[in-house]
N, C-alpha and C positions, 0 to 999 in steps of 0.2 A: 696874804696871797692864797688865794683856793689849791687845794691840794687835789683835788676831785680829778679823777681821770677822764683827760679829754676822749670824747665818741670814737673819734679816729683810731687811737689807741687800745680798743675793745674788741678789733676783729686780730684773736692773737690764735684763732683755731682754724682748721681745715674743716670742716664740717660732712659726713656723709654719709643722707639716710636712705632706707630703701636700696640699695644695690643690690643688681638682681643679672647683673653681667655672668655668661658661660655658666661657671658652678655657684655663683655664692646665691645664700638665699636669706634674702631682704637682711643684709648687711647694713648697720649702723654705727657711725665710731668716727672721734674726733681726736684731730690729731693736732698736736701741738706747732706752733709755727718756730720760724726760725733755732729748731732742732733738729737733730739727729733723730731720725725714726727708722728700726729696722724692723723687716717685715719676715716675718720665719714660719716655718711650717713645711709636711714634707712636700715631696713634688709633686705638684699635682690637688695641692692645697685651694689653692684659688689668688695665690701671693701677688700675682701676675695681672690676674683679671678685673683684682683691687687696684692696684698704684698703677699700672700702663692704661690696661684698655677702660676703668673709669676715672679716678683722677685727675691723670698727665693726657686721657684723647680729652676729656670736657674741656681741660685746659687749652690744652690746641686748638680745638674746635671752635671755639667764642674767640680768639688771635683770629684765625683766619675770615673770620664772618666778618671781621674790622676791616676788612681789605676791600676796594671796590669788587662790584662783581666780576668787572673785565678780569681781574686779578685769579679771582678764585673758581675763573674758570681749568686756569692751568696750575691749580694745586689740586693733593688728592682732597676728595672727598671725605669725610671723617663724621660716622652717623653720627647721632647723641646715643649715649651709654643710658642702658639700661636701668635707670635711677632714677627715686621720687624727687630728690633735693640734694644737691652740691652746694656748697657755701663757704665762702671765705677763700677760695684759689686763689694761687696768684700764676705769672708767668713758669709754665713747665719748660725747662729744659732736659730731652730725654736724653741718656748716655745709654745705648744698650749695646749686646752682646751679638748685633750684625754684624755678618764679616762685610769686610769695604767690598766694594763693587771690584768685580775682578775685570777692569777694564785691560785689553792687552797691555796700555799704553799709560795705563796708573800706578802711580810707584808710590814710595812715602814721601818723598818730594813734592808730588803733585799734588795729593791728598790735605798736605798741609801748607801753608802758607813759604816754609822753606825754597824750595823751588824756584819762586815768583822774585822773591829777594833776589838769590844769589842771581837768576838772568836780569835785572837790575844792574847791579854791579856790576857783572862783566859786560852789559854795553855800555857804561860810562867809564869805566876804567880799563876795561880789556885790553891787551897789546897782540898785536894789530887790531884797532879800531873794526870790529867787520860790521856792524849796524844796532838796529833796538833792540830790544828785550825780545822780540819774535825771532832773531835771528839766533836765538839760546833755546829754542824750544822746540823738542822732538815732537811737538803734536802739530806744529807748524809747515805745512811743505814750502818751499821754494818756488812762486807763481811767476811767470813771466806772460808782459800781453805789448801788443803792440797794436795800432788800426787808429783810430777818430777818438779823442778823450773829447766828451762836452761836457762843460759846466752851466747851470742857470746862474744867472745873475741878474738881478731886476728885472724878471720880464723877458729877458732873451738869453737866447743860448750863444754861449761862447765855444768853437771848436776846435782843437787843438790836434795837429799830427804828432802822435808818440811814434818812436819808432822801436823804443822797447821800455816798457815798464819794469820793474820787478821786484818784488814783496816778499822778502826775505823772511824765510823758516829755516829752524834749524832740522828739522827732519833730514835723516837718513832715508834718499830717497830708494835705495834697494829696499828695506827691510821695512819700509815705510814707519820710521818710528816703534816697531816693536823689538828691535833687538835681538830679534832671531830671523829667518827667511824657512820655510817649509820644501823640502825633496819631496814629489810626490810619487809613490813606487805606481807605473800606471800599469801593471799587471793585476794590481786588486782594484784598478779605475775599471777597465775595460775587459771584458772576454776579446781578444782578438777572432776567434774562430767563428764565432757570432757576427747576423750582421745586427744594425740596429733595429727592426724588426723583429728579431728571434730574441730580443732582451738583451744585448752585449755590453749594455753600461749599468755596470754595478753599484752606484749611488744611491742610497736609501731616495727615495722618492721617482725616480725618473723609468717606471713602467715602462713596457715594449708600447703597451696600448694607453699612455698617459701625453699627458698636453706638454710635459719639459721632455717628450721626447721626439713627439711629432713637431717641436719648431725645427729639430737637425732633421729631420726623416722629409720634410716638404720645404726645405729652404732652398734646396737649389744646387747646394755647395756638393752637397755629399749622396751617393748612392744608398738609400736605406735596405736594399737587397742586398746589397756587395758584403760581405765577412772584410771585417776592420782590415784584417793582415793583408786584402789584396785594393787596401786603397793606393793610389796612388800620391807620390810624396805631397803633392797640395792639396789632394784632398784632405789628407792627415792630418796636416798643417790647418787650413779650413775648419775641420771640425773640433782638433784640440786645443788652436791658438788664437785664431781669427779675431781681433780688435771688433767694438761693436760696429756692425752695416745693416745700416735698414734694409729689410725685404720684404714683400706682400706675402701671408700665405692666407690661402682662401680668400684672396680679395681685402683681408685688412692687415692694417699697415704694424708691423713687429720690427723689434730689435734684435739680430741674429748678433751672438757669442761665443767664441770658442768655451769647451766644454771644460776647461783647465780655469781659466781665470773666471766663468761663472761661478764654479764652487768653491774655489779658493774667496771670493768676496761672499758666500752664501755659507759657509760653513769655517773655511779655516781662519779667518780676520778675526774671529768671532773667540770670547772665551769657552774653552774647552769645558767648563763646570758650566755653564747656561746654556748647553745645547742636551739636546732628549738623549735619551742614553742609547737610542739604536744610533743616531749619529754620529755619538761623542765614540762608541766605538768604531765605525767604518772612520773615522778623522785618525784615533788612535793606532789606526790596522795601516793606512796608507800612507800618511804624515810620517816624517822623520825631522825635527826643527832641530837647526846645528845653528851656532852663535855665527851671527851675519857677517860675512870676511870684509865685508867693506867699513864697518863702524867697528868692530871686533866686538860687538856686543852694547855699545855705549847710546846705542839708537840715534847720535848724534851727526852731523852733517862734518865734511872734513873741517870745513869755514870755520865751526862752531867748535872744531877741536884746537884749531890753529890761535885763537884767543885765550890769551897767559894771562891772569895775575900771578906774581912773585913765582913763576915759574908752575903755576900751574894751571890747567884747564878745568872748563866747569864739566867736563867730564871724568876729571882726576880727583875734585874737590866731593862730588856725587855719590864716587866709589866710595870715598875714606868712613872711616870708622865715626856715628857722629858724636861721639869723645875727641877724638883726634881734630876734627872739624872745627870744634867749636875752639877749641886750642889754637888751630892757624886762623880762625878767621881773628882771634884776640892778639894774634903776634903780628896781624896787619898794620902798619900806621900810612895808612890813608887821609887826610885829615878833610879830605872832600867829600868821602863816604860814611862821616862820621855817624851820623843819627842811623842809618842804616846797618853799619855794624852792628851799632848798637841793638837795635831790635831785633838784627837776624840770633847777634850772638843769645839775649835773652829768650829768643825761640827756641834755639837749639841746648840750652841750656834745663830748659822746662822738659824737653826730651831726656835728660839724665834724671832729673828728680822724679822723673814717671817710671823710672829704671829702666830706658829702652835708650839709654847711651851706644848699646851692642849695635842696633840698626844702623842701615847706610841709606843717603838718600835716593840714589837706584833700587832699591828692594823692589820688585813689585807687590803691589799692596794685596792683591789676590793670595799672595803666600804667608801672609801674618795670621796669626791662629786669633779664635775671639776675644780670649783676651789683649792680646796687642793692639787688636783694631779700637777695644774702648777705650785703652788708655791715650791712642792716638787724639780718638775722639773728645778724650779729657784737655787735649794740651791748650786749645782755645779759649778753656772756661778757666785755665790756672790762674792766668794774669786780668781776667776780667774785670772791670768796676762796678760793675750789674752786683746790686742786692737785693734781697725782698723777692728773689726767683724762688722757685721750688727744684733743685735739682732730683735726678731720679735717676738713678741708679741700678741694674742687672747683674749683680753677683759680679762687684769689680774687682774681687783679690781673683778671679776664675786664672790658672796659668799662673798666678804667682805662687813662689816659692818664701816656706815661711819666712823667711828673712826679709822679703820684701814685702811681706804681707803689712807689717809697721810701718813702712814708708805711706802706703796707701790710707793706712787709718790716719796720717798726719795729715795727705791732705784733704781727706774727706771733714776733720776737726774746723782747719783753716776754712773750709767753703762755709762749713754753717759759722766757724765765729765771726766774719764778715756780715752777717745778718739774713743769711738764707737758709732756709726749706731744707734738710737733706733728706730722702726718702733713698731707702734703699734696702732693693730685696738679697737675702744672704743667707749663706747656710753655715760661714767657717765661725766656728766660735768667737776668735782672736777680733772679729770685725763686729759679732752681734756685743760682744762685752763693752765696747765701746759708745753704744746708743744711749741717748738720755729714756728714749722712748719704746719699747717693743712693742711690735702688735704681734700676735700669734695665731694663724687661721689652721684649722682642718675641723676635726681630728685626725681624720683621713685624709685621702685622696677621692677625686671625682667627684661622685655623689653621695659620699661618705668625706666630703670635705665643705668648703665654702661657709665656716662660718668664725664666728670669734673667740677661740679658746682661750686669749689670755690678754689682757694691755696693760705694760705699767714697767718697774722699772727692771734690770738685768734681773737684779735679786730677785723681783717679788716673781718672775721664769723659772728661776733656780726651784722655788718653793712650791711652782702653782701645781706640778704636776703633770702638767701635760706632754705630751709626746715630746717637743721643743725640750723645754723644762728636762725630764727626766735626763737625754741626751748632753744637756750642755756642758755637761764634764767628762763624757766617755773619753777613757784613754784606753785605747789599745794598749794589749802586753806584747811582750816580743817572745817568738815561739821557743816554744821548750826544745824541741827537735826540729831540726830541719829537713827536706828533702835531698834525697843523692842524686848530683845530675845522671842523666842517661846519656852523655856525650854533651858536642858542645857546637852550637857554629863558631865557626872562626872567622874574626874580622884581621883584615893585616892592612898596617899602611893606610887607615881614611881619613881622606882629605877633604870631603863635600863640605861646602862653604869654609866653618872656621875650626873645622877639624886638626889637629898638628900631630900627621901623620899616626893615629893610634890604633894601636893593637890591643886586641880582647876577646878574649872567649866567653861567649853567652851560653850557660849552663842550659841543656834541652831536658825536658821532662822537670820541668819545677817552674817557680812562679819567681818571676825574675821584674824586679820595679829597677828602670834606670830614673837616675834624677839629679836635681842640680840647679843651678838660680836661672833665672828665665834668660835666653841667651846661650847657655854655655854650653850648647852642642846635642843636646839630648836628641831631639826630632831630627836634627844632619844623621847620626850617628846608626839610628835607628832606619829612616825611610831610606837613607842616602846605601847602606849596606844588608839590611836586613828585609827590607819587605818586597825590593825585586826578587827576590830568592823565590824556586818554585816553592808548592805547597804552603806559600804563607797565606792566612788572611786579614786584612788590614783593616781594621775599624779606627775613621780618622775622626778630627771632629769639623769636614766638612759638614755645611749644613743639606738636610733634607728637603731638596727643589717639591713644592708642589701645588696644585692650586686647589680652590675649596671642593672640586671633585675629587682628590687625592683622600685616602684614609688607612689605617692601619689595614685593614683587610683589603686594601687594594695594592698599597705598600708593599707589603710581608709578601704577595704571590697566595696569600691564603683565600681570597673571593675565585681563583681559581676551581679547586677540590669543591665547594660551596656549589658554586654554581653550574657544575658536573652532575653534583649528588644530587641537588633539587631538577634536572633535567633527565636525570635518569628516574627518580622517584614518579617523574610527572609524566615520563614521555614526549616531552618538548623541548627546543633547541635552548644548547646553555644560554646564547647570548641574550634570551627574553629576559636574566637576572642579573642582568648588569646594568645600574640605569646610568650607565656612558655608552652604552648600545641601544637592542630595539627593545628593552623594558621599559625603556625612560618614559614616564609622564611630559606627554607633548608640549604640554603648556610653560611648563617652568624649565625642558627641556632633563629632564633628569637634574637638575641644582636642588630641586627642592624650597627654593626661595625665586621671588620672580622679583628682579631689579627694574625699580620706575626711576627714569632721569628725566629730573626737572629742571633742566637747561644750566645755570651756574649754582642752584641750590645746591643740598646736597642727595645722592641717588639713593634712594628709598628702598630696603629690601624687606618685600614682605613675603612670609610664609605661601607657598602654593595652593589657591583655593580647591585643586579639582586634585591636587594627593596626599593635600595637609600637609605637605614639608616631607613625605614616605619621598618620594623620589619617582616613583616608580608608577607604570599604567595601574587601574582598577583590576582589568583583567589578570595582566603578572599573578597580583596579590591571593587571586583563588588558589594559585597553586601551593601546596604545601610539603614540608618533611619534616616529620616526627612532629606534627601539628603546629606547625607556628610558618606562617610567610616567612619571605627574605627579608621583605621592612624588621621583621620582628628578630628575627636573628643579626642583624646590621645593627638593632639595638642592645642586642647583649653587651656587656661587660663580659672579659676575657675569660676571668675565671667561669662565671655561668655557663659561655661556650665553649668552653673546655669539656664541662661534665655535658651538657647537649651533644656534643660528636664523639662522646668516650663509649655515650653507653647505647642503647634501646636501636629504634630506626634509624632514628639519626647516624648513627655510626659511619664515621669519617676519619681512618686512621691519617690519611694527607692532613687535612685539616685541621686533628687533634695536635698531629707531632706541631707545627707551626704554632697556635695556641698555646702549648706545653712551656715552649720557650718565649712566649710571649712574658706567661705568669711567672716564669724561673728569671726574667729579669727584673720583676716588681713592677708589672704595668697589667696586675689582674683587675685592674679597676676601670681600665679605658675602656669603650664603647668600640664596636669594632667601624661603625658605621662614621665617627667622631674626623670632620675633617680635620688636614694635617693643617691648616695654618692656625689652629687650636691649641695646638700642645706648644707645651713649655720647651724650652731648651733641655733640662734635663728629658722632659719626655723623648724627643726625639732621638738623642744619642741613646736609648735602652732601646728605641724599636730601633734603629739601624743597627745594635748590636745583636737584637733576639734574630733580625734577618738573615742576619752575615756568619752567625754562629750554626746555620744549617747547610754552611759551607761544607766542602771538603779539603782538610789541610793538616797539617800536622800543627804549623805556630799560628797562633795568634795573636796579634800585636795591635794593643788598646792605646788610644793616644789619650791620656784625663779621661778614663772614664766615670771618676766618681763629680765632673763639672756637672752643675744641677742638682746633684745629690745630697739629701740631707742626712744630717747625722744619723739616724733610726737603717739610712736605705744603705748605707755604705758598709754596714754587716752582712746586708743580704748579698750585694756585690765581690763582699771578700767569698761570701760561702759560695757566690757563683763561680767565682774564679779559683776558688780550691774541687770544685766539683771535675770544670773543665780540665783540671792539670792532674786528677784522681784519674779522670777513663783516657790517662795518656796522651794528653795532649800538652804542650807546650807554650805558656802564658808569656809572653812580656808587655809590660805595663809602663806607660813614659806617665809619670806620675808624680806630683808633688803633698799631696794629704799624705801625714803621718801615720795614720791608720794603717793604708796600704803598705808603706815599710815598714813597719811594722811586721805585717805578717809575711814580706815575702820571703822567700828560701832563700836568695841572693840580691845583694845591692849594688850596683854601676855608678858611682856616683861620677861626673862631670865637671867641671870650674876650674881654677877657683871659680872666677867672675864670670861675666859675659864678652860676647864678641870676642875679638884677640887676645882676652885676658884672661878666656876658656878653652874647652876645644879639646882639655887633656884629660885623661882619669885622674882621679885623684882618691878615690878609694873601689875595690873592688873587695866584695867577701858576703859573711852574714851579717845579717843587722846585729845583731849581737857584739861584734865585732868591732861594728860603726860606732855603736854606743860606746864601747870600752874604751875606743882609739882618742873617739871626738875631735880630729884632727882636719876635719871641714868643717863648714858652715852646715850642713845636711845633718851631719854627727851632733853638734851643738842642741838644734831645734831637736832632733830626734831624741836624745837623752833626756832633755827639758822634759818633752812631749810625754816621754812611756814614766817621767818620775825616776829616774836610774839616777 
């Protein structure tokens, strides 16, 4: 018998040459299949630009070309990456570190397949029977119709008198499904003294002299000369409540609204994190949302509440604990809903082994940090019988806690021993120790990065030298002295979420890390008592909303000072240096790229012929300070334009201080012109820290700030955060890298567990202390960690 290896058998590599994606330059390198490969280097390396956007988009991209064109007219588009030759891909599956869509009315129920089951169940077995699986679902309303029902049938129409139809949802119809209802204070809606001519409604958009204000000023209803306070009770009514009535104005035909329910469907329906930030504040100035008195917060219909199993409702079963959950749904004996138990319990089961047992199936999904949302992400791909994929992975231990950091490397083991791909970018040791395979990019960051320091196995990292390499056994020491607090906030009695009633004093003037396994109350404890407090400022790890006009220098408030100083240098108006103003290059519109769509192809962006990709008119570009255009200073790197506004003409003390803290968080190497949907996830949380840091406050309260951060930058991070807590300021850190406890002056520790099996302290003092005690799960890794 031939021993000879079959052809088939010979495609056992990734192949990929030429990549020339964002930083990396003409990258080549083969990666082994159905292995673990972790991708390391520091932020800003090019980690990203390699495995997401060439890789796992090529992969995508030839998937979706397999679909008719009718198909892939309504998928996104997905160029081809910037590469000579890709070879030997298989199916990408990406897991990344998005947070879920924060739909009002999206929970972790809905999100996952949970949900779907259990309103299953309760319309076949519910007591009282109230209808199907729509009649269990808040996204559902309750429709009723009545008139002529016609049906075709061979040829002719059949017509039928209903005299009422109706299509059962389970919607909460006050609250419509979101589980709160909104107070609107209309003293910050309206000027009453005003009329609506003189400007009296205070709604971002709706000008004295704009089109959303001349529909009420020529509709009919309302006097636009009259001052609000001397309307009379219908007209009031008229203009703040009025149901939609068609009305002519100028001769064509409009939809007239009271001014209450227009903005409430135009702005408060809507999630608070996807609206522009002048909105989201006028929503936050007027809005008051109180838990809806008619569902008590359940978003559920009464109907929908009134359906028991074993004495409970699917809005009882929604709330509980899903440890608890998965418990009663296994102490059911149903033996009608057998195969269904069975799947649900197996769902909710894979939810424990992800460590998010803590979660309830009402959470809403918009409040899980990004870690939670990947591991959510993960729970489909647990039990999957798909092999021969490429999984690809975003720093999946991000939010765990080391003790669950081992859970995660088991089942990343399990994906690849099944016969898959594992690809995954990572910075925590505990997770790169476990690859068969490393690749290593930089040296650097930016343009001082993108290429291939090292590939091959842990050890030969250990040895190679490189930045990675050097790092992969830094241990923090635990400080010789500590800080004396300067007083203390006091927490008494918090309850938010799964708090059990605790009391604690956060030492002020030092550097304070709370922490504890994911779940056990840390972010309650902190956001729920400590960051409404005045003088705080709060760096979370929302993500940074922006589109490819968005960039650090537009970001930070620093093209500000920028384009003052070159209007003053010039004697022309600032807004000629702004190309989202009248600077812009007409042709490409200020983008700098001009987008050709090729009907279901995909949409072509090429470089701007008439500004080369500058952004900006010909003209603009004459004008200069301290010899160089705006194109040219938009392409600085940080640190360069730091020393450009520190010294000579240039001189720009706004400017500089912004910059200053730009490079004091480790981002002297971004471009300032560099758009935001470019940067890495670590990038972004250092620019919204360097921003937020030229706050005015006494605390400041980092939630992970070393996520994204590679070992080399989480030095610079400690020195950042002893610098801030040296000129008097006040650090607390929700934090799980040892490094950070390591160095802080006091520890909060939380647990034991998560969800109800948290919630309490369980150690306060110095790390020092912790280590001695080792009397948590925190104390254990921590001792491990420093060698003690």
């Amino acid at each position: 018998m031939s021993t000879e290896l079959h052809l088939a058998d010979s495609h056992d590599l990734i192949r990929v040459q030429g990549a020339r994606v964002n930083n990396l330059k003409d990258v080549s390198i083969e990666i082994p299949k159905r292995r673990l490969t972790a991708f390391t280097g520091v932020s800003g390396s090019g980690k990203s630009s390699l495995v997401f956007s060439t890789i796992a988009a090529e992969s995508q991209r030839m998937i979706n070309e397999t679909y008719s064109a009718f198909v892939q007219g309504f998928m996104p588009t997905l160029a081809r990456p910037e590469v000579d030759a890709l070879d030997g891909l298989t199916t990408a599956i990406i897991v990344d570190q998005e947070r879920m869509g924060a739909n009002p009315r999206s929970t972790v129920g809905t999100v996952t397949d949970a949900n779907a089951m259990l309103r299953i169940l309760f319309s076949r077995l519910g007591e009282p029977h109230i209808g199907p699986a729509t009649a269990f679902s808040f996204n559902v309303p309750t429709t009723r119709a009545s008139g002529v029902m016609s049906t075709e049938k061979d040829g002719r129409t059949e017509k039928k008198v209903v005299r009422e139809a109706v299509y059962l949802g389970g919607m909460c119809p006050r609250c419509e499904g979101r589980g709160s209802v909104s107070d609107l204070d209309l003293t910050a809606v309206f000027d009453d003294s005003k009329s609506l001519s003189e400007g009296a409604i205070k709604v971002p958009g709706y000008t004295a002299d704009g089109w959303m204000v001349r529909g009420f000023a020529e509709s009919g209803f309302v006097d636009p000369d009259k001052p609000i306070r001397d309307y009379s009770k219908k007209e009031l009514d008229d203009f703040l409540y009025k149901a939609q009535t068609k009305v002519k104005i100028q001769g064509i035909n409009m939809t007239y609204e009271g001014l209450i329910p227009k903005i409430q469907k135009s702005m408060f329906s809507k999630d608070l994190d996807a609206l522009q930030p002048h909105v989201r504040a006028f929503v936050e100035r007027v809005a008051t949302f109180t838990t809806c008195p008619d569902c008590d917060g359940t978003r559920l219909s009464e109907a929908a509440r009134s359906s028991k199993i074993a004495g409970r409702s699917i809005a009882d079963v929604c709330a509980m604990q899903i440890t608890d959950l998965a418990d009663w749904v296994r102490s059911l004996d149903l033996p009608a809903a057998a195969p269904l138990l069975k799947g649900l319990g197996e769902n909710l089961d894979s939810f424990v082994e992800l460590g998010l047992g803590y979660l309830s199936l009402d959470r809403p999904s918009g409040t899980l940090s990004g870690g939670e949302s990947q591991r959510i992400k993960m729970l489909r791909h647990l039990g999957s019988s798909l092999t021969d994929v490429t999984y690809v992975f975003d720093e999946p231990t991000i939010g765990l806690h080391p003790h669950d950091i081992a859970r995660m490397n088991d089942l990343l083991l399990r994906l690849r021993d099944k016969g898959n791909t594992v690809l995954v970018v990572e910075h925590k040791p505990e997770t790169i120790a476990i690859a068969d395979h490393v690749v290593d990019l930089g040296p650097g960051a930016g343009t001082a990065g993108g290429t291939i320091c090292f590939e091959g196995t842990v050890d030969g990292l250990r040895r190679s030298g490189t930045v990675t390499g050097r790092h992969l056994d830094d241990r923090a020491s635990l400080k010789e002295t500590v800080r004396t607090p300067a007083g203390a906030i006091e927490i008494r009695d918090a309850t938010t979420h799964n708090l059990q009633g605790v009391d604690v004093d956060i030492p002020l003037g030092a550097l304070v890390v709370v922490t504890g396994v994911a779940g056990s109350g840390k972010s309650s404890l902190v956001h729920g008592s400590v960051s409404p407090q005045d003088g705080v400022v709060m760096i979370d790890q929302s993500a940074i909303r922006g589109s490819r006009r968005s960039n650090p220098a537009t970001y930070t408030g620093l093209l500000e000072p920028i384009r003052k100083a070159f209007a003053k240098a010039n004697g022309v108006k600032p807004a000629l240096f702004s190309a989202n103003s009248e600077g812009a290059c007409p042709t490409c519109n200020g983008n700098g790229v001009v987008y050709t769509e090729l009907g279901f192809m995909e949409t072509v962006a090429t470089p701007c012929e008439d500004c080369g990709g500058k952004r900006f008119q010909a003209s603009v570009l004459e004008y200069t300070l301290g010899g160089r255009d705006i194109a040219e200073v938009l392409a600085m790197p940080v640190a360069e334009a730091l020393d450009f506004f520190s010294h000579g003409d240039a001189k720009t003390p706004a400017a500089a201080a912004v910059l200053a803290r730009l490079d004091d968080v480790g981002l002297g190497y971004l471009t300032l012109g560099q758009p935001l949907t470019t940067l890495s996830g670590g990038e972004r949380q250092r620019l919204k820290l360097a921003t937020r840091m030229g706050e005015k406050g006494g605390v400041y309260v980092l939630d992970e700030p070393t996520s994204g951060l590679h070992l080399a930058d989480v030095e610079q991070l400690l020195g950042l955060l002893d610098r801030l807590v040296d000129s008097g300021k006040s650090v607390i850190v929700i934090e799980h890298h040892q490094a950070v406890m390591a160095h802080a002056d006091w520890i909060i520790d939380l647990g034991p567990g998560a969800g109800h099996d948290g919630g309490r302290i369980v150690f306060e003092g110095t790390p020092a202390d912790l280590v001695a005690a080792r009397s948590t799960l925190t104390g254990e890794h921590l001792a491990a960690y420093v060698g003690a």
